[in-house]
C-alpha positions as a printed Julia matrix, in Angstrom:
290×3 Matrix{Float64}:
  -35.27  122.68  277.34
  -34.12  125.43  274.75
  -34.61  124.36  270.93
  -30.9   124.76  270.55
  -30.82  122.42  273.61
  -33.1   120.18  271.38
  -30.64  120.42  268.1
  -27.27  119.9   270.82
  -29.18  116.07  272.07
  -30.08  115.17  268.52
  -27.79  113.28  265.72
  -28.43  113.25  261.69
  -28.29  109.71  259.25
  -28.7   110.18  255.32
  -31.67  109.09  253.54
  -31.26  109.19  249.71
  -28.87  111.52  249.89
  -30.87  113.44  252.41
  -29.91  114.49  255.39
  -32.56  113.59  258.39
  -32.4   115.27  261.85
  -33.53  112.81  264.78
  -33.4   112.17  267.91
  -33.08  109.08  270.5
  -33.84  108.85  274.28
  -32.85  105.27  275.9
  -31.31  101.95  274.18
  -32.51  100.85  271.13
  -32.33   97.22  272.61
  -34.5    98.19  275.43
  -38.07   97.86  275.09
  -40.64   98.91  275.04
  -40.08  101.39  272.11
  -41.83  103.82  271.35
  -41.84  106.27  267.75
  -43.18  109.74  267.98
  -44.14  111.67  264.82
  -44.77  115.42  264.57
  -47.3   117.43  262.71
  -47.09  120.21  260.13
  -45.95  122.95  260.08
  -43.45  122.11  262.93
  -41.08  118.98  263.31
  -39.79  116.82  266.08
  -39.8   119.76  268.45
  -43.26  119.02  268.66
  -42.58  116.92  271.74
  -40.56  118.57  273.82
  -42.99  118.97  276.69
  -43.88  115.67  276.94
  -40.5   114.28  276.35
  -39.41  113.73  279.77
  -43.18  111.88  280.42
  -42.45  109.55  277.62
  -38.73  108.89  277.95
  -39.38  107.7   281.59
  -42.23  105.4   280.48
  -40.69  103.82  277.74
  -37.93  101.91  277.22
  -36.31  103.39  274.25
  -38.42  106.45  272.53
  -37.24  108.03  268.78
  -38.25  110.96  266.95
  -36.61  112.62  263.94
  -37.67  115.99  261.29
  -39.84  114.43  258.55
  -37.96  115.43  255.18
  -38.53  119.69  254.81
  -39.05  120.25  258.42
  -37.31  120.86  261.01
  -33.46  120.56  260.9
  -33.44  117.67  258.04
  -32.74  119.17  254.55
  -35.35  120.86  252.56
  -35.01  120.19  248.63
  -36.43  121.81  246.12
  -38.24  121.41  243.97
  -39.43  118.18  245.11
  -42.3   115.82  245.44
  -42.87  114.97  249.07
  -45.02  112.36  249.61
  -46.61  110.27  252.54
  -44.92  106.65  251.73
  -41.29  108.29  251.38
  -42.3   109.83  254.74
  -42.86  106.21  256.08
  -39.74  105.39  254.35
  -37.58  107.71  256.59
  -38.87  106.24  259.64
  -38.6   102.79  258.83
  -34.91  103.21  257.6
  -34.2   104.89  260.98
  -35.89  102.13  263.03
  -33.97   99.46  260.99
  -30.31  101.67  261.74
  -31.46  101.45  265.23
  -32.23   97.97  265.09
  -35.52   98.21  266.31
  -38.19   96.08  264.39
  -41.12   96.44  267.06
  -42.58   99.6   268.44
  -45.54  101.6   269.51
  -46.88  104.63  267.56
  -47.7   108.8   268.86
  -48.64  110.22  266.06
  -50.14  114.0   265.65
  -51.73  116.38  262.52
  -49.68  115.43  259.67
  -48.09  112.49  261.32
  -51.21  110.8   261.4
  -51.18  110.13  258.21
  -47.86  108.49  257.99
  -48.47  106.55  260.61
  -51.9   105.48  258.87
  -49.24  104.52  255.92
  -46.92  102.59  258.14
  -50.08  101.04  259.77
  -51.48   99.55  255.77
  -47.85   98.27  256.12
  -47.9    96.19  258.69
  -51.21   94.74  258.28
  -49.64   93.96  254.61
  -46.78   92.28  256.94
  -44.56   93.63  254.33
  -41.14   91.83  254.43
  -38.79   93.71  256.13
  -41.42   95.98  257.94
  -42.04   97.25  260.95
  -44.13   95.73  263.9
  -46.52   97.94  264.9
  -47.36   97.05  269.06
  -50.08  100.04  269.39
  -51.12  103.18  267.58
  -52.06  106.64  269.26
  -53.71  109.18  266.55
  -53.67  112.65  268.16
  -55.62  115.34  266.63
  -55.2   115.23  262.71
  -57.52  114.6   259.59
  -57.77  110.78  259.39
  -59.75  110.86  256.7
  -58.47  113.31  253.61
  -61.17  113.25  251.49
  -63.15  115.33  254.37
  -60.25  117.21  255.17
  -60.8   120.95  254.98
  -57.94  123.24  255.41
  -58.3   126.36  256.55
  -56.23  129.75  255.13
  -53.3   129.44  257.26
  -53.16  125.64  255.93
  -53.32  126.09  252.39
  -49.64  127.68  251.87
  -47.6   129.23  254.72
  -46.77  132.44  253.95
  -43.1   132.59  255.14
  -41.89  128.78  255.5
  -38.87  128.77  257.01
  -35.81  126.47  255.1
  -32.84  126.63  257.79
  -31.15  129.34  259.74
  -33.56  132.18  259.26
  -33.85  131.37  255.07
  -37.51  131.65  254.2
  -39.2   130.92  250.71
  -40.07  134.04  249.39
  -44.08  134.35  248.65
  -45.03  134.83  244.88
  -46.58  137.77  244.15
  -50.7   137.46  244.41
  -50.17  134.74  247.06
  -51.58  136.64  249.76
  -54.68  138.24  248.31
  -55.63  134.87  247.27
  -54.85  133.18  250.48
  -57.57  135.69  252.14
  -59.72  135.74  249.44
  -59.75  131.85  250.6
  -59.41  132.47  254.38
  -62.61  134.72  254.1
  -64.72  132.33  251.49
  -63.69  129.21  254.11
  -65.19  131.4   256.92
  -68.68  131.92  255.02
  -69.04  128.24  254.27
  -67.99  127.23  257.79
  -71.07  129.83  259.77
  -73.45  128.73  256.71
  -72.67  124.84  257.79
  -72.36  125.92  261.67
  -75.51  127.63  261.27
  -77.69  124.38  259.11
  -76.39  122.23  262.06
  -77.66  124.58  264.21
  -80.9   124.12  262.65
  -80.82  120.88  262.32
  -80.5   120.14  266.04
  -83.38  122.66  267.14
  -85.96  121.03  264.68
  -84.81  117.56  266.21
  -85.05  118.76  269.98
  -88.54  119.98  268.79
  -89.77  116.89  267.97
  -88.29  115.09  270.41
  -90.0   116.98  273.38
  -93.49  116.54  270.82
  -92.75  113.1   271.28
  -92.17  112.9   274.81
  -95.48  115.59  275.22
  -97.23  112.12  273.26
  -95.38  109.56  274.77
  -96.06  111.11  278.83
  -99.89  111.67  277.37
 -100.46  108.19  276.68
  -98.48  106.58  279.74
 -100.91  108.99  281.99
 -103.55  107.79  280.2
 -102.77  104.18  281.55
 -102.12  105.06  284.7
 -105.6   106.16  284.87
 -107.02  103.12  283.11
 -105.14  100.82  285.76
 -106.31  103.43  288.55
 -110.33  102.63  287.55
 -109.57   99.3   286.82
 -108.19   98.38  291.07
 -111.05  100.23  291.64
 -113.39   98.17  290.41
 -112.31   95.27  291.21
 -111.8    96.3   294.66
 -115.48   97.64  295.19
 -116.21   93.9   293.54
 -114.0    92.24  296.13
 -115.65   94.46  299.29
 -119.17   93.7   297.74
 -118.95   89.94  297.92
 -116.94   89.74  300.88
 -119.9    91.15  302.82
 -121.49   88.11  304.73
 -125.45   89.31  303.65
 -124.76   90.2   300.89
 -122.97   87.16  300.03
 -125.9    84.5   301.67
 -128.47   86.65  299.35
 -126.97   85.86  296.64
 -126.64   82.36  297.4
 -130.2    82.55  298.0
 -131.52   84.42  294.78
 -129.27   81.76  293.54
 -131.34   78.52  294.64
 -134.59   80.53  294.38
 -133.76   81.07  290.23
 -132.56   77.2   290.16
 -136.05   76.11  291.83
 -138.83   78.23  289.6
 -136.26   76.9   286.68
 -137.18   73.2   287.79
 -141.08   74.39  288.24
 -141.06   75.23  284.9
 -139.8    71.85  283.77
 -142.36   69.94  285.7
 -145.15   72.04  284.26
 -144.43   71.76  280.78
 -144.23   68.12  280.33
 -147.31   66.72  279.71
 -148.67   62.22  279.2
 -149.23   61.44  276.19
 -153.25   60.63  276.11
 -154.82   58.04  273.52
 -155.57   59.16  269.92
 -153.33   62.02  270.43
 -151.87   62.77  266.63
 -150.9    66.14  267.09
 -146.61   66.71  267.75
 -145.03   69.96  268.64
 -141.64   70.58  270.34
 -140.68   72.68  272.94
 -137.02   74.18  273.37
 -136.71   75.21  277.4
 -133.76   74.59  280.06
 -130.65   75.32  277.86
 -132.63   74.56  274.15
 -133.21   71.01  275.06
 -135.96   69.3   272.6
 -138.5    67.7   273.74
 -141.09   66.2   271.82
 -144.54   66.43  273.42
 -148.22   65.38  272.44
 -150.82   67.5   272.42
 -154.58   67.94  271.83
């Protein structure tokens, strides 16, 4: 498909007194829909490779040429903004009759479609339905946005059938001046991330170096400690051994009971004299003596 092919298939509808290029693929009544919106610096024609993916997927699918792009008209002086942007494509989806739809969105389009999104979370009456929203590549967030040289003014814009806006005088130093100073900044913050991510795989594999240290250092613990108790375990499974220590065991209880015997003594007439001995687990005993 030929751009002129593209400008042939398409149809215009006013907007303010605008005209607005668009075009429509499938019944408006048929869902479901889908609305595609194109990026800067180009318009509708964005989608012309993909057109015959999306047309055959979907039941109805629209596009049009965002006011000064494309084929729609190109006024100015004038302030374009985002919401009049959402404007346009609202007003077409209410000509078509089409109050539900899905969103493709890319670059610049993103952020209309982030405008006709705030919309229909706002369930503004009158608004559109939105059934799903796909954000291709694009800044969604504008305060982080930097453009690069070739995004800060296009040099030759074109305005319709091979008019361009001629460049003020200066422009293009300027522009380079900005190209080059974007360039710095962008190897200086390249080059800190850079950095950044070295020192952090550096002290990762430190930690790691720690962390196998001390797990090796268990492992060895655990090793000695089955050791043990396995030289334990063979020591007192050994019949001898075992029935000698049963019979230090009952040799120790017997001098233990000796001992007992020989330290009480009767208690003989007259005797004043009281001491007390602590044996056999610091029992008292109170004993008479001479």
């Amino acid at each position: 498909m030929t751009l002129d092919d593209w400008r042939a298939a398409g149809s215009h509808f006013d907007h303010d007194g605008h005209r607005i290029f668009y075009r429509v693929a499938g019944a408006p009544t048929v869902s479901p829909a889908l609305l595609c919106i194109h990026g800067f610096p180009t318009a509708s024609w964005d989608w012309h490779k993909v057109w015959d993916a999306v047309t055959a997927r979907f039941g109805c699918v629209v596009t049009l040429d965002m006011l000064g792009f494309g084929f729609s008209a190109k006024p100015r002086p004038y302030g374009y903004t985002m919401a009049e942007q959402a404007d346009i494509h609202e007003a077409l989806l209410r000509r078509l009759g089409i109050d539900r739809t899905h969103v493709l969105a890319h670059d610049y389009g993103d952020t209309v479609a982030q405008e006709l999104l705030a919309r229909h979370e706002e369930r503004r009456a009158g608004g559109i339905v939105l059934e799903s929203v796909c954000f291709l590549n694009g800044g969604l967030f504008p305060e982080t946005h930097r453009a690069t040289a070739g995004q800060h003014p296009v040099r030759r814009t074109p305005v319709g059938d091979g008019e361009t806006v001629p460049v003020p005088d200066g422009l293009d130093a300027e522009v380079d001046e900005v190209g080059r100073a974007e360039q710095l900044e962008d190897r200086e913050h390249r080059d800190g991330l850079l950095h950044d991510h070295t020192e952090a795989d550096r002290h990762q594999g430190e930690h790691d170096q720690q962390a196998q240290g001390v797990a090796e250092h268990g492992r060895q613990r655990d090793a000695a400690t089955v050791g043990e108790r396995a030289a334990d375990d063979e020591h007192h499974a050994r019949p001898g051994d075992r029935d000698e220590h049963q019979r230090g065991h009952a040799e120790g209880e017997q001098l233990r009971e000796g001992d007992h015997r020989s330290s009480v003594a009767t208690e003989s007439p007259g005797s004043h004299r009281i001491s007390t001995c602590h044996f056999l687990r610091d029992t008292p005993l109170t004993l008479p003596t001479r």
